[in-house]
C-alpha atoms as one frame of an Amber mdcrd trajectory, in Angstrom:
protein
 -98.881 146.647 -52.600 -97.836 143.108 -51.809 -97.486 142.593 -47.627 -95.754
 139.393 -46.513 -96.329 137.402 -43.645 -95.465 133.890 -42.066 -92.212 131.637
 -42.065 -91.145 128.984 -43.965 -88.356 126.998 -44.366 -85.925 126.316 -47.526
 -82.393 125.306 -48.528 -79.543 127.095 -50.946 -78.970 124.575 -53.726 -75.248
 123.701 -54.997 -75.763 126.682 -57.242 -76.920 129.061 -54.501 -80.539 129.262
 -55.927 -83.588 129.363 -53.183 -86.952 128.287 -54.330 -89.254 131.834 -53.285
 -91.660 129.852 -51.217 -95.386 129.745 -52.457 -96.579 131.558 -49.648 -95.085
 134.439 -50.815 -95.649 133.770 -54.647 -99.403 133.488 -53.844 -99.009 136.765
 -52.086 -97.806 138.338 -54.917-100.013 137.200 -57.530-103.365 138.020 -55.287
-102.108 141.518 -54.883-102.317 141.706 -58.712 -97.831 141.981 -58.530 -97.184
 141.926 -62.528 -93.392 142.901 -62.766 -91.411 139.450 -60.693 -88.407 141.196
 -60.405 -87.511 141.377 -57.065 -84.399 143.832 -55.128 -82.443 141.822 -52.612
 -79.757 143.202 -50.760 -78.159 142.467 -46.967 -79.908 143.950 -44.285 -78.299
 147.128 -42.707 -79.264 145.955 -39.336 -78.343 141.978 -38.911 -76.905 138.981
 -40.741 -79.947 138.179 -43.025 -80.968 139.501 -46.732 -84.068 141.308 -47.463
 -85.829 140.946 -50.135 -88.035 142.961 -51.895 -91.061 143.774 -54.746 -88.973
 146.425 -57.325 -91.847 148.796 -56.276 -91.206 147.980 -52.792 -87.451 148.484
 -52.667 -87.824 151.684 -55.041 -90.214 153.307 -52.128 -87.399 152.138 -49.466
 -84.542 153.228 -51.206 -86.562 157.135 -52.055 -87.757 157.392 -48.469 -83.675
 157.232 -46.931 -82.389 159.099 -49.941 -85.041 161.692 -49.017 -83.158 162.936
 -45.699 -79.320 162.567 -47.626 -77.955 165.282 -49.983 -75.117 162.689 -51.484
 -74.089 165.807 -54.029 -73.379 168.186 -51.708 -72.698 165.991 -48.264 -69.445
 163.553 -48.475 -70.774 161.606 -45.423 -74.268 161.492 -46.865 -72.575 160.217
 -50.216 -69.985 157.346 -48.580 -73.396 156.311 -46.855 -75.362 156.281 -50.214
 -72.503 154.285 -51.733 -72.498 151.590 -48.932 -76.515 151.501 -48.452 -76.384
 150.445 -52.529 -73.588 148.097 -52.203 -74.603 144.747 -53.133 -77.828 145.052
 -54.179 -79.065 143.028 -56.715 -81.887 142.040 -59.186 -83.053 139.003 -58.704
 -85.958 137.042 -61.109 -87.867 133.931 -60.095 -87.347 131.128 -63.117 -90.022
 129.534 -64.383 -92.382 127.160 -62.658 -89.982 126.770 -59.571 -89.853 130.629
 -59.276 -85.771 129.781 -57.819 -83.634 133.107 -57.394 -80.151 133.241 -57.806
 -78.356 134.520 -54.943 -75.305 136.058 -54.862 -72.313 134.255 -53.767 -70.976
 137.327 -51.775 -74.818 137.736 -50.458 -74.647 134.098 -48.918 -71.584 134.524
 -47.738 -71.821 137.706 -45.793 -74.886 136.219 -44.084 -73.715 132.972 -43.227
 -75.989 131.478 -45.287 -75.101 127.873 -46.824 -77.755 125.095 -46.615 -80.732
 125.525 -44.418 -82.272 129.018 -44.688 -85.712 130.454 -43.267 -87.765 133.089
 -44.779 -89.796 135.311 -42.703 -92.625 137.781 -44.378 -92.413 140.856 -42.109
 -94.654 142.962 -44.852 -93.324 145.042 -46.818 -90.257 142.571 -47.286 -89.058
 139.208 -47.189 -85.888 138.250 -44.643 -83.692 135.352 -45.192 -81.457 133.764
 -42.482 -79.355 131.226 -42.038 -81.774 128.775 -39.769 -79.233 129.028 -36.749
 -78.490 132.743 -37.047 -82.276 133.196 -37.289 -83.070 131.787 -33.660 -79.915
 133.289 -31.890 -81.584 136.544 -32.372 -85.161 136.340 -32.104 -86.313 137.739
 -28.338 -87.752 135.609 -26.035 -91.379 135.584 -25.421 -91.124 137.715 -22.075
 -88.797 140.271 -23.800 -90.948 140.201 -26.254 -94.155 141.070 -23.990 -92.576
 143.949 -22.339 -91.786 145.688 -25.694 -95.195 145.093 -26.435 -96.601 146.227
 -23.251 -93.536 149.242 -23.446 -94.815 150.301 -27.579 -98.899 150.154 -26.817
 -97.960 152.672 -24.059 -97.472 155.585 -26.601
């Protein structure tokens, strides 16, 4: 299983292709990754896409269907629906390993230019730079949650 961690920085090109940064590609290929299609999707909880290893997102997307009954449960299906909207297949090409993003994806997210990817293991987020630092916590917020989680 592929964990990634560290941030880089990138930019969307006129054609709304990233280059996956090599951090992450070197991730992959030491964890012995052999299928590079990757799942990316926005995130249900901010303005950034996730993306993921196919194995990866298949675990994800099994673990939340696991406590829905989308047959039988209208509110469990309209959730089902919406939690698969807009998610997409992605492939690296070639030598630059660039993924085509979604125009609707970008847009959603604010993304347009200047982008940074962040490896929280199991997935990969992608922000818009600006959006990015507007809601990161502060290093003394960011202490007390420690402080508050290590107490359990």
């Amino acid at each position: 299983m592929v964990k990634f961690f560290g941030k880089t920085n990138g930019k969307v090109d006129d054609k709304g292709r990233i280059v996956l940064p090599a951090i992450y590609r070197d991730a992959m290929s030491r964890s012995g990754e052999q299928d590079p299609t990757m799942v990316i999707k926005k995130s249900v909880q901010g303005d950034c896409l996730n993306l993921y290893t196919l194995e990866e997102w298949s675990l994800r997307s099994d673990k939340v269907l696991e406590g829905l009954d989308p047959e039988l449960n209208p509110e469990h299906a309209r959730f089902w629906s919406k939690f698969n909207d807009d998610v997409f297949y992605v492939v690296p090409d070639g030598k630059l390993a660039r993924l085509n993003i979604p125009s609707e994806l970008l847009s959603q997210t604010g993304i347009t230019k200047e982008v940074v990817f962040a490896g929280v293991g199991y997935k990969i987020e992608i922000w818009a730079k600006e959006r990015r630092e507007a809601v990161l916590m502060t290093d003394e917020t960011f202490q007390s949650t420690a402080a508050r989680l290590s107490e359990k």
